[in-house]
C-alpha positions as MATLAB code, in Angstrom:
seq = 'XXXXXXXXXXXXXXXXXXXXXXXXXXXXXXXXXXXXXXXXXXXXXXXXXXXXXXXXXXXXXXXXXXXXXXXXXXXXXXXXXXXXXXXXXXXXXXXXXXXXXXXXXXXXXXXXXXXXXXXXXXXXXXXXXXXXXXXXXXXXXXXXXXXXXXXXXXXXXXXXXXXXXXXXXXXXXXXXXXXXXXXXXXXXXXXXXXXXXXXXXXXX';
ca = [
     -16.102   -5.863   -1.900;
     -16.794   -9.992   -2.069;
     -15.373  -11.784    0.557;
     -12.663  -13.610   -1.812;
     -11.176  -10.313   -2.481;
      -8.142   -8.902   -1.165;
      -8.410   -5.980    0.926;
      -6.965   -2.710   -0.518;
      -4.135   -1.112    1.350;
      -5.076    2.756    1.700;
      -1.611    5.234    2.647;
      -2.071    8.593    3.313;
       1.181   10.711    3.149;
       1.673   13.740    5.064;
       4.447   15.091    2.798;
       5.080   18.143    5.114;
       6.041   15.982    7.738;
       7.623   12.916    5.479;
       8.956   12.980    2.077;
       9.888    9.773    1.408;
      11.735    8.393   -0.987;
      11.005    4.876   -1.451;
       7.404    5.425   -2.719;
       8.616    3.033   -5.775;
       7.726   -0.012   -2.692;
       3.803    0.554   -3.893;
       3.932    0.209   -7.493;
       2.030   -2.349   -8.632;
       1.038   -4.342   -5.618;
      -2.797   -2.846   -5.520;
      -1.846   -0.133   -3.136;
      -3.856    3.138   -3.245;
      -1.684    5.855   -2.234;
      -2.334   10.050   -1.388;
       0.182   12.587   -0.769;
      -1.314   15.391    0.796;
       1.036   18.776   -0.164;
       0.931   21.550    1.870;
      -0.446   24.818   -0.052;
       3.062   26.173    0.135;
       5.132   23.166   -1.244;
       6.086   24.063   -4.625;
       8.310   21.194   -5.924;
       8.168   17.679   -5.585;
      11.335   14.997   -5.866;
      11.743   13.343   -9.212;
      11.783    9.922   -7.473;
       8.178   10.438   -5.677;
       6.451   12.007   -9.017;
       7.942    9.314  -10.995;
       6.302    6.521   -8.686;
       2.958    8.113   -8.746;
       3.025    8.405  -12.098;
       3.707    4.766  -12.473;
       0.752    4.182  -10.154;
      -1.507    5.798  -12.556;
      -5.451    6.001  -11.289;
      -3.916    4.443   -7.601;
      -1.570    7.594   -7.226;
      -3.074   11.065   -6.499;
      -1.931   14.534   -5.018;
      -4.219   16.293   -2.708;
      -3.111   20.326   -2.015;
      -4.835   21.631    0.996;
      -6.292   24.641    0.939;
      -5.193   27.318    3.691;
      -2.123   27.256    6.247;
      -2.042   27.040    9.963;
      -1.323   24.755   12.307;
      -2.485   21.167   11.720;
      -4.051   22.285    8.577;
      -2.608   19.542    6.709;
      -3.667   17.075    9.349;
      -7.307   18.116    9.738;
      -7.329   17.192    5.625;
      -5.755   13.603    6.390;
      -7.959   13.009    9.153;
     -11.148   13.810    6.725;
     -10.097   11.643    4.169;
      -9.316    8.657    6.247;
     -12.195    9.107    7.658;
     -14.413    9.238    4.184;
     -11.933    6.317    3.034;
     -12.831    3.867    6.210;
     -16.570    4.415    5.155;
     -16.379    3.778    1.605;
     -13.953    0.450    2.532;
     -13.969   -0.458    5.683;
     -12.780   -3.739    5.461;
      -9.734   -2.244    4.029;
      -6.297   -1.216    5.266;
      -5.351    2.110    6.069;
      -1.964    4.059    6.970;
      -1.062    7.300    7.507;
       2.728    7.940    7.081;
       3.469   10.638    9.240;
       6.099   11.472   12.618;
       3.201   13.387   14.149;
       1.968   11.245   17.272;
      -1.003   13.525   16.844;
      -3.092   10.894   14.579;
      -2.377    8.476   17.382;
      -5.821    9.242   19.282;
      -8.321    8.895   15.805;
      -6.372    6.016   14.762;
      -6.738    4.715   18.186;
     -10.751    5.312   18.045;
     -11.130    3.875   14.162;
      -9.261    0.593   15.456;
     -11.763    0.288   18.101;
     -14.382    0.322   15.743;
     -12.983   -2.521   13.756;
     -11.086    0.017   11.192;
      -7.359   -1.290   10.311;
      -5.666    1.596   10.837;
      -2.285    2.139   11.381;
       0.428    5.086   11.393;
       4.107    4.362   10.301;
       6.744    6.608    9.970;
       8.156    5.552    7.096;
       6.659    3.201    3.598;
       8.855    0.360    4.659;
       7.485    0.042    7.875;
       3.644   -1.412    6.525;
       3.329   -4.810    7.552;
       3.459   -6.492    4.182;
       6.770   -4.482    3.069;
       8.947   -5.417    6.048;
      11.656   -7.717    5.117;
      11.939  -11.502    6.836;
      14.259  -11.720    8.881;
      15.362  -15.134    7.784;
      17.817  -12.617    5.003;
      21.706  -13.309    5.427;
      22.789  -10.334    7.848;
      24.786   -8.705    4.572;
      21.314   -7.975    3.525;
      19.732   -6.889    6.293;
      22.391   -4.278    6.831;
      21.723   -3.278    2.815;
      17.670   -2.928    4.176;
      18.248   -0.601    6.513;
      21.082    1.627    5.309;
      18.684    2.249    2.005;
      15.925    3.004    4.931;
      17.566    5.491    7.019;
      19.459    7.375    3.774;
      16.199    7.839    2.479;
      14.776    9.627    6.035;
      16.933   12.576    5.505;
      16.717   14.544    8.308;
      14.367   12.636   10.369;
      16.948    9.751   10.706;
      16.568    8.457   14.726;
      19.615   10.788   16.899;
      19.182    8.084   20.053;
      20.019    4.707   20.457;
      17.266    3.086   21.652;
      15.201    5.174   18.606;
      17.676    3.628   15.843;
      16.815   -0.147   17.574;
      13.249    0.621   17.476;
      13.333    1.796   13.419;
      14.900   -1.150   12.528;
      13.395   -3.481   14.248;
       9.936   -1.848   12.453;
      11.690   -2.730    9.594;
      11.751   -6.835   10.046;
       8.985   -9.350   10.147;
       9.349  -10.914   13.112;
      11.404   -8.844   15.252;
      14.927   -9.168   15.372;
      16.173  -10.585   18.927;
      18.281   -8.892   20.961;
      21.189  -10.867   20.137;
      20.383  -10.398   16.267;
      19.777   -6.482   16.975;
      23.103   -6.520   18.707;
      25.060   -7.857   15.642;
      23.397   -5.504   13.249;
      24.162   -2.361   15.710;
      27.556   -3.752   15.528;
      28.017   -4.539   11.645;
      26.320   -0.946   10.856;
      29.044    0.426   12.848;
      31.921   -1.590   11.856;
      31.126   -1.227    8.350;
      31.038    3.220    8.994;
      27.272    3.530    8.543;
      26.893    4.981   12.420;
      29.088    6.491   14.812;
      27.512    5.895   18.390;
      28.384    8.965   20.793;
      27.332    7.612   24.405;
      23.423    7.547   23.998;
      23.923    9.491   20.517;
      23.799    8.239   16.727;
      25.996   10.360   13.713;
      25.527    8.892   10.855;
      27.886    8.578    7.098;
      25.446    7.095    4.939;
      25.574    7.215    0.895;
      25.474   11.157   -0.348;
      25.950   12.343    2.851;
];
């Protein structure tokens, strides 16, 4: 890769521990995207086979072979690693909940690998929204976000503040974190139970 070309942004998607829904974010801004299936997923969402089809040669399915624990892992874990040597001036993220890749992603960064683990496709760097948007939109931002987590929407407080904050470029302040907390709730997104979070989000 010359030095006047931009570097490719790698994302590795551990589908048994996020299905996301959003995978539509990657189409056609150069990213190269894998979604690793566990041997005993049978059926994939319309929404993610329809955005890997519309990322043609940059889209592509790996099924592990064998079960266990952290089988699925040990397979993400070889490919970044083959990936980082075949471009290691590129990006890399592996979307995942499992703090488990914190430790090798911790060791490639040392090495001068960008790697990075996010819990959720709107979280990379380049797809988090500005937020210089009018607060009407930033509540639209992450209401789509946490409808399309499921089940892995953040129960805590301080959890929910952290997600969306992941979700802005720069950080909100506290003041600006406040108002959203407040708008989400006065608008019925989120119910706030002491220290707790329920949630009535679209289709729930």
């Amino acid at each position: 890769m010359s030095n006047t070309e931009p570097k490719r942004n790698h994302v590795l998607i551990d589908f048994e521990n996020v299905q996301p829904k959003n995978l539509s974010l990657l189409v056609g801004k150069g990213y190269r995207v894998y979604v690793f299936v566990g041997e005993n997923q049978a059926k994939l969402p319309f929404e993610l086979a329809d955005a890997m089809q519309q990322l043609g040669d940059d889209g592509r399915y790996i099924k592990i072979a064998g079960q266990g624990r952290n089988a699925l892992d040990f397979h993400v874990a070889y490919y970044l690693g083959e990936l980082a040597g075949e471009d290691p001036k590129g990006y890399f993220h592996v979307i995942s909940r499992d703090t488990g890749f914190d430790p090798l992603i911790k060791h490639l960064r040392r090495r001068g690998i960008e790697a990075h683990r996010e819990q959720d496709l709107a979280e990379i760097p380049p797809l988090r929204t500005p937020a210089t948007v009018a607060e009407g939109d930033k509540v639209g931002v992450v209401v789509r976000n946490l409808a399309g987590r499921g089940q892995s929407r953040p129960r805590k407080v301080k959890t929910l503040t952290n997600t969306i904050n992941s979700l802005f470029k720069p950080k909100l302040d506290d003041a600006e974190l406040g108002d959203l907390m407040r708008d989400l709730q006065d608008q019925g997104y989120i119910v706030l139970d002491g220290d707790k979070v329920l949630y009535r989000l679209p289709r729930d």
